[in-house]
C-alpha positions as CSV (number, residue, x, y, z in Angstrom):
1,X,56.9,-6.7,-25.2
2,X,59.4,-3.6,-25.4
3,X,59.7,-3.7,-28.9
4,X,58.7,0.0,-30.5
5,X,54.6,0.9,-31.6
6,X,54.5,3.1,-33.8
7,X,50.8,4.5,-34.9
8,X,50.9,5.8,-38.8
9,X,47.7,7.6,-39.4
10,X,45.9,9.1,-42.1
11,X,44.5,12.7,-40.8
12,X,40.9,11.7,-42.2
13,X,40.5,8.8,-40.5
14,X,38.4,8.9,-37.7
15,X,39.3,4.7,-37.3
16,X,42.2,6.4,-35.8
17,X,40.5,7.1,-32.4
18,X,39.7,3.1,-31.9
19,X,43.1,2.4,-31.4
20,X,43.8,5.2,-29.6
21,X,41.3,4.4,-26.7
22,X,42.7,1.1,-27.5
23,X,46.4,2.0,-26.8
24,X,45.7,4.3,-24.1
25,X,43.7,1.9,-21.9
26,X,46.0,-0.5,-22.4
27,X,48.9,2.2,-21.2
28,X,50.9,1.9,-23.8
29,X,53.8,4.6,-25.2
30,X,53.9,4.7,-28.9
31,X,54.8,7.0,-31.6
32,X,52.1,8.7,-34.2
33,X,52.9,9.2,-37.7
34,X,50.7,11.2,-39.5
35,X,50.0,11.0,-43.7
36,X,50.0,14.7,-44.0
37,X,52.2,17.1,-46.1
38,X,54.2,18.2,-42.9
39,X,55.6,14.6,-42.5
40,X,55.0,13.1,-45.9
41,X,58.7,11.8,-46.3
42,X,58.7,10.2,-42.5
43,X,55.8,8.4,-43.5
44,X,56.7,7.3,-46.7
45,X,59.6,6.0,-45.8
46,X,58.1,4.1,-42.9
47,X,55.9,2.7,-46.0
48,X,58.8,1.6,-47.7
49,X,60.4,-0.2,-44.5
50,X,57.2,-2.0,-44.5
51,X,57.5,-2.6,-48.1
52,X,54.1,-3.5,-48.8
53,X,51.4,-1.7,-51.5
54,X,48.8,-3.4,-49.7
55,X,48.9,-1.1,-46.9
56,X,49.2,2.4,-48.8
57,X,45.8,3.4,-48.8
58,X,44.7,1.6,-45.6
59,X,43.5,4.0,-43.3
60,X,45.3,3.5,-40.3
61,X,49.0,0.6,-39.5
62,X,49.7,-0.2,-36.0
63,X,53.7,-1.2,-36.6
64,X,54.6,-3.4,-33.9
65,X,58.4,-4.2,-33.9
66,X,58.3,-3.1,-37.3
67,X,56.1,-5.7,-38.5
68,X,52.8,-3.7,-39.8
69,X,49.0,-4.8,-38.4
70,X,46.7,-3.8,-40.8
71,X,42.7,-2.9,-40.6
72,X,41.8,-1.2,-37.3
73,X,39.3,-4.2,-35.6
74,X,42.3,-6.9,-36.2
75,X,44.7,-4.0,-34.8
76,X,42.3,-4.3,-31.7
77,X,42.5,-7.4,-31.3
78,X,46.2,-7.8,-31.6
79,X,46.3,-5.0,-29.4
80,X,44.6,-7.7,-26.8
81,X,46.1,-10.8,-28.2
82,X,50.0,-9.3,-26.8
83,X,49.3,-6.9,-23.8
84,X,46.8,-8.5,-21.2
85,X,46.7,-6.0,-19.3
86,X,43.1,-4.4,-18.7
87,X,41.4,-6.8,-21.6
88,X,39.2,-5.3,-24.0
89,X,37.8,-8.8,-24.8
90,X,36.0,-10.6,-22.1
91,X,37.8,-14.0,-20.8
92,X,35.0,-16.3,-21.2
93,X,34.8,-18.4,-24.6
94,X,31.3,-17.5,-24.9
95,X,31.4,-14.1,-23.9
96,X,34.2,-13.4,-26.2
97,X,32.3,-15.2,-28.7
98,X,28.7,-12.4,-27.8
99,X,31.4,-10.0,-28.3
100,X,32.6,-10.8,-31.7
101,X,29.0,-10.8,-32.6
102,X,28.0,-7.6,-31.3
103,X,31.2,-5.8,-33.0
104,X,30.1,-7.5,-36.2
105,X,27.0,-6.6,-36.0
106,X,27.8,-2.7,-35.3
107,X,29.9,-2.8,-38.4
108,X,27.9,-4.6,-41.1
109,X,23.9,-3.0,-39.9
110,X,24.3,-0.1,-37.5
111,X,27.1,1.8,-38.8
112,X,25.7,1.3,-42.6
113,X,22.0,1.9,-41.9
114,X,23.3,5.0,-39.8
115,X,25.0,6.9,-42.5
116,X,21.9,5.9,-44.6
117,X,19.7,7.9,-42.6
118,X,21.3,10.6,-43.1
119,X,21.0,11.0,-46.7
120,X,18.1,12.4,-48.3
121,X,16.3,10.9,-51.2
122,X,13.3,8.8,-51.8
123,X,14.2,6.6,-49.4
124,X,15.4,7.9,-46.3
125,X,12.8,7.3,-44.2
126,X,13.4,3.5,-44.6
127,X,16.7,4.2,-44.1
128,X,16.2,6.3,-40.8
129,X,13.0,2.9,-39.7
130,X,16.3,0.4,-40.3
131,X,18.4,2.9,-38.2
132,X,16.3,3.1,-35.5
133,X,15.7,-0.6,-35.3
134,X,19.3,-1.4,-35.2
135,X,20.0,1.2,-32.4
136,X,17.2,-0.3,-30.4
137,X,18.9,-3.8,-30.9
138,X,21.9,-1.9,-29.0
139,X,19.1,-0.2,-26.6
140,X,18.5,-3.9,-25.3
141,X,21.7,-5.3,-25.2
142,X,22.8,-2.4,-22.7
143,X,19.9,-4.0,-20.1
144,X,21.5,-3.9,-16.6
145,X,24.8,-3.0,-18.1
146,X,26.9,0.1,-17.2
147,X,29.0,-0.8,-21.2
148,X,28.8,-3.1,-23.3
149,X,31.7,-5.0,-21.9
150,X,30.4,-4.6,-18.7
151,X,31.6,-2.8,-15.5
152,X,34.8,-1.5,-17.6
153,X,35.1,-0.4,-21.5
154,X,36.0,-3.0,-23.7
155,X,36.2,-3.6,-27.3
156,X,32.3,-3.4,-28.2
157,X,32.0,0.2,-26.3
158,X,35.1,0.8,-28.2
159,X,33.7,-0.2,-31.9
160,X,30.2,1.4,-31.0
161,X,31.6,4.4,-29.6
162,X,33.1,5.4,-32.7
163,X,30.0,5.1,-34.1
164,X,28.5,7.0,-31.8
165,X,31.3,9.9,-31.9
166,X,30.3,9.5,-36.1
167,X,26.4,9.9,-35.5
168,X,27.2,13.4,-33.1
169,X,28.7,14.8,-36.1
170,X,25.7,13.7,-38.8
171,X,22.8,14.6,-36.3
172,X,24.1,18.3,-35.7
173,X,25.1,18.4,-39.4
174,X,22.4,17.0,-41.1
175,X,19.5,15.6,-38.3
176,X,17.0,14.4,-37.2
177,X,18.5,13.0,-34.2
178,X,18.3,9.6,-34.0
179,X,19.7,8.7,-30.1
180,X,17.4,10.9,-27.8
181,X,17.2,9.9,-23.9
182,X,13.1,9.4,-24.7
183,X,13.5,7.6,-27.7
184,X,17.0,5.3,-25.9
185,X,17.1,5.9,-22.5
186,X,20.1,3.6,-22.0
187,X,22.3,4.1,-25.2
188,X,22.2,8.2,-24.0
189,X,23.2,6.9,-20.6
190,X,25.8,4.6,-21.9
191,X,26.9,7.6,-24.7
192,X,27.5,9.8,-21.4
193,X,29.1,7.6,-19.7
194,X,31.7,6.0,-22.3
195,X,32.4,9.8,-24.0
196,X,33.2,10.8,-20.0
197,X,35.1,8.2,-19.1
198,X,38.9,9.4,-18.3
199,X,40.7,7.7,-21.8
200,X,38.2,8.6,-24.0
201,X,37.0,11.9,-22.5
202,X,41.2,12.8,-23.0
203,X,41.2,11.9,-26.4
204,X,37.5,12.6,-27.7
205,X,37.3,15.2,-30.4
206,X,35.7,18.7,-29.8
207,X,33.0,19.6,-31.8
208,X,34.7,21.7,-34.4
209,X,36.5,18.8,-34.5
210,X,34.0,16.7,-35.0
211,X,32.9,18.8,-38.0
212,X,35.8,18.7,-39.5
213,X,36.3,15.6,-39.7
214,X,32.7,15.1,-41.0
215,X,33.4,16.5,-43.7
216,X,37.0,14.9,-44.2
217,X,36.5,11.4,-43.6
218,X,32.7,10.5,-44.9
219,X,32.1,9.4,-48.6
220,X,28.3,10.4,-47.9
221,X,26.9,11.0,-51.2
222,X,25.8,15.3,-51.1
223,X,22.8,16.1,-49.1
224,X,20.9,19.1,-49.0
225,X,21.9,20.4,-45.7
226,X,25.8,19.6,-46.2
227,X,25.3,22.0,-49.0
228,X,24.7,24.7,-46.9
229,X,27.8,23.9,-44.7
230,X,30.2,24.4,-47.3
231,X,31.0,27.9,-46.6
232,X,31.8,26.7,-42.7
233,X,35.5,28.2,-41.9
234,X,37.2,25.3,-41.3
235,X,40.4,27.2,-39.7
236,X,38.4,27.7,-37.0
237,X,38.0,24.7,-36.2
């Protein structure tokens, strides 16, 4: 599979950093495009090689060969599907299967209720109860697991971790903290472990960073303590 990967990226996008880890453990060379005014005309032109409109506001293209893969949890998967190398997806039918569930799951209850909780209004504290009860579905799944793929980092730790990276941002931001080592002793363990891990801990954003992109890349309706971050000096970051 020599053909070229090229990454094009929106700066914003903090679905970016699944397929890094993805592409990285995989040990894969590509090229990154970024969406940004410094390289606007290299990546609207590699928009109009595509020549596509479905895939101009999509947050991050995996061009493979110069086909386009579109929607970062189908880019994983392809990312699997051609380069066996260290699988993200277990072998087993039914293990793949638990897989798909628990990515699905992380993407239509966790990562939702998560943002919810951290957005005040009358009902908040629901939100945060739904949070909590979806993290502690995650808590039990972890049981006499070192990740949620296993031994190794697959595709689960990969869609949770994001999450995970998202919720360090809201919790220093905006509180209370949700994940605390009392509250989930093993999802703290497993956060420690999966953020240290030599791909991710390479390409795992600072905090500044973190801020930043807080600010850039969530459509969280304004809360009362974002307010009070507007004045934060992003060139510092």
């Amino acid at each position: 599979m020599g053909e070229e990967l090229k990454l094009l990226v929106r700066t914003s996008s903090p679905y970016t950093l699944r397929i890094v880890w993805a592409l990285k453990l995989k040990g894969l060379e590509y090229d990154t495009v970024y969406e940004d005014h410094s390289l606007a005309n290299e990546s609207s032109l590699l928009l109009e090689e595509i020549n596509s409109p479905i895939h101009k506001n999509l947050p991050v293209l995996l061009i493979h060969g110069g086909k386009p893969i579109a929607e970062p949890l189908v880019i994983l998967e392809y990312i699997d599907e051609v380069w066996k190398q260290n699988p993200l997806l277990p072998q087993d039918p039914y293990q793949r299967a638990v897989a798909r569930f628990w990515i699905k799951f992380a993407e239509d209850k966790v990562l939702p209720s998560t943002k919810n909780a951290f957005v005040w209004g009358d009902t908040r504290e629901e939100a945060i109860g739904k949070a909590l009860e979806n993290w502690k579905l995650l808590e039990e799944e972890l049981k006499g697991k070192r990740f949620f793929g296993g031994e190794s980092v697959g595709i689960v730790d990969i869609v949770v971790g994001w999450i995970a990276f998202s919720l360090t941002a809201m919790e220093e931001m905006v509180g209370p903290r949700l994940v605390t080592q009392e509250r989930f002793p093993l999802l703290s363990k497993w956060i420690a472990e999966f953020s240290s891990a030599p791909i991710i801990s390479e390409n795992w954003p600072s905090v500044d960073q973190i801020r930043r992109r807080f600010y850039e890349s969530h459509p969280l309706p304004q809360t009362q303590p974002q307010a009070e971050f507007h004045g934060y000096n992003y060139e510092r970051a």
